[in-house]
N, C-alpha and C positions, 0 to 999 in steps of 0.2 A: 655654832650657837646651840647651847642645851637644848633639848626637849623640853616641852613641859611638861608637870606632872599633875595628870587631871585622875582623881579619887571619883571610882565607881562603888554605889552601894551594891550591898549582896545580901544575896536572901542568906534564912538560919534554919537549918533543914534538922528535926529530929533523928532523921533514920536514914544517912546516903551512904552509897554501898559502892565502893573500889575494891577491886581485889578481893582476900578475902573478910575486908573489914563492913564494919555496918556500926559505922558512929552518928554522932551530933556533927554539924559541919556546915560552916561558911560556904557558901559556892554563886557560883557564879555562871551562865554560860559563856563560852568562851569567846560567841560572837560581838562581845561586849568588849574585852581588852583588844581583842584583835581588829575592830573598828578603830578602837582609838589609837592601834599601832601604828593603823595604816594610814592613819591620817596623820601622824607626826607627832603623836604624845607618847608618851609613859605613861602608862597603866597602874592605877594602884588600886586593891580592892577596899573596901571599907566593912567589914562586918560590923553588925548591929552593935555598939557600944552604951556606955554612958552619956545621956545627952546632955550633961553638963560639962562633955568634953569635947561638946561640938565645934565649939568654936576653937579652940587648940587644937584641929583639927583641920579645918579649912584655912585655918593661917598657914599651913606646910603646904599647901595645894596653891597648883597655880588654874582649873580649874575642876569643875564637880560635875558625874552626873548622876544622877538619882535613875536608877533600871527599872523595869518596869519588874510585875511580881502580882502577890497575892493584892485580892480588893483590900482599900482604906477601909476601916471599921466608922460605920457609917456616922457613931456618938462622935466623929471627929468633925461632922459637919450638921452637927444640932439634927439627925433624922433618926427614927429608927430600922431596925434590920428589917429588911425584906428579903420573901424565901431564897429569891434565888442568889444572894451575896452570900460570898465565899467565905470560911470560916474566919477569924481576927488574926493580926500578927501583932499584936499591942507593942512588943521590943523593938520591931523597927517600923510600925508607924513614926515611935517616938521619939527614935535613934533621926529619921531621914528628915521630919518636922523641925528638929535642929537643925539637921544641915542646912538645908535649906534658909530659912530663919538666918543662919551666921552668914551666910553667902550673901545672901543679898544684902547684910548689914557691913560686910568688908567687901562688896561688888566682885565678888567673887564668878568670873562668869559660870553662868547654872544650865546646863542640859537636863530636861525631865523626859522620861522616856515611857511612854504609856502609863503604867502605874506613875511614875513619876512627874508626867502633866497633871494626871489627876490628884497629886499630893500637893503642887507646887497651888495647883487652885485652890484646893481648901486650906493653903496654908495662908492663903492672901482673903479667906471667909466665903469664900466661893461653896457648892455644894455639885454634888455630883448624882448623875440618872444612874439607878442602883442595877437596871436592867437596860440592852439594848439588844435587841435582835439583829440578824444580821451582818455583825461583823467578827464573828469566831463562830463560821457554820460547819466548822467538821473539829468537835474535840481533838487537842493536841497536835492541831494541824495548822502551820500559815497561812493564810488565805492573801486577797490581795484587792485592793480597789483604788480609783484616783482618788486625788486631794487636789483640790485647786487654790493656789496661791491668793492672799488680797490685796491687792497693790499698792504699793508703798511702806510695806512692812517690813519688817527685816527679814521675816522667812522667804520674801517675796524676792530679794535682793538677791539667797542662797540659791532657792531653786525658785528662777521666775515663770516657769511653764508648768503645765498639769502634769501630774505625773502619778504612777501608779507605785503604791508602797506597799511591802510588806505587813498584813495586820492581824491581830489576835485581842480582844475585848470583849467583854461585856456590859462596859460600863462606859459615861463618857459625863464631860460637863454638863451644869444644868446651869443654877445661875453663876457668871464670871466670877471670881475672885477680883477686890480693889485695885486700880491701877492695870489689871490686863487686857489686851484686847484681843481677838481671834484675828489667826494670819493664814489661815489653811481650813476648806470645808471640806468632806463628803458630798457625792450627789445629793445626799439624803436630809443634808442639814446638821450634819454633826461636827460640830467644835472638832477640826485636828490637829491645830495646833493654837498656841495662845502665847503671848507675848508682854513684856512690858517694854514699854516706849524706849528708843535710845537714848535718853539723856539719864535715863534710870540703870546703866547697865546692860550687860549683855547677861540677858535671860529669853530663855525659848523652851517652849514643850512643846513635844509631839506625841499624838495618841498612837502613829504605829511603830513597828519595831526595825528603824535603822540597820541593827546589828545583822539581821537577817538577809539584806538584800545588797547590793553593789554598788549603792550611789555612796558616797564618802563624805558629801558634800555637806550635811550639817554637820556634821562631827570635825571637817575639817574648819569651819566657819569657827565650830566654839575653839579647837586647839591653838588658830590664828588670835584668838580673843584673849585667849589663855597666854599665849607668848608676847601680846603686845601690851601687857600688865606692868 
């Protein structure tokens, strides 16, 4: 039985440096494809494109995940900038706002992964806390806290016990986006992940970062999702 082939976004980096080169470049970390290896899919990257070719796009996929990355630019959810939001990526806010948008209009199953929860809410009118404390307390480092399932959810189905994940953020839901419901907390009260109902498709976001840690498990939830298309 083929693999399926689930298309992850990638960041568009000005200045990355191999060898001895120092170009403009697509990239990705690696802990992204190699999740989804290892879960049963083909990996395919998606660099920022034309979002008029989003949907030509998601019809070659069998599913999508949206990776996490730089903050949403805040004008994507009627707020403005506060100091501590990250500079804009307008190319692939605009780029992954289609994917997303096409996916859920061919039910395409959707994985959102930190930045990519937080994109899939606002792309559903949701808004997002521009600041959180807490949960990226050492620059450019992992950190780690539980999340506890809600019961009866699909997240809840994947991984039904607490559990401790890998996580890096600033930023988290404020008000939901239409049609989603929260399936995962912090001790603290923070939205970790969000969902929309099963008769809506198979969509899930989570605010921490999968690719990082050893469970396989939602990644292999969407591949299974993805193959039974």
């Amino acid at each position: 039985m083929a693999r399926p082939l689930i298309g992850v976004s990638t960041y568009l980096e000005a200045g990355a440096r191999w060898g001895v080169w120092e170009l403009e470049a697509a990239l990705l970390p690696v802990g992204y494809p190699r999740l989804v290896q290892r879960a049963g899919g083909l990996a395919a990257m998606l660099p920022p494109d034309d979002p008029g070719r989003a949907v030509e796009t998601v019809a070659r996929l069998d599913g999508l995940v949206i990776a996490g990355g730089p903050d949403v630019e805040p004008v994507r959810y009627g707020a403005e900038r506060e100091p501590r939001t990250g500079p804009p990526a307008p190319e692939r806010d605009a780029w992954e706002l289609a994917l997303i948008d096409a996916a859920l209009a061919a039910r395409v199953p959707l994985l959102g992964i930190c930045r990519g929860m937080q994109l899939l809410n606002v792309a559903l009118g949701g808004t997002l806390v521009q600041h959180l404390d807490g949960h990226a307390e050492v620059v450019g480092v992992f950190g780690g806290h539980p999340v506890k399932p809600v019961p009866g959810t699909r997240y809840a189905g994947i991984v039904p016990e607490e559990t401790s994940v890998p996580t890096y953020h600033h930023q988290a839901v404020d008000r939901i986006g239409e049609g989603l419901v929260p399936s995962a907390y912090a001790a603290d009260g923070t939205v970790e992940a969000l969902e929309l109902p099963s008769g809506e498709g198979w969509v899930l976001g989570v605010q921490w970062h999968p690719e990082m840690g050893e469970d396989v498990r939602v990644m292999r939830a969407l591949v299974e999702a993805a193959a039974a298309r």
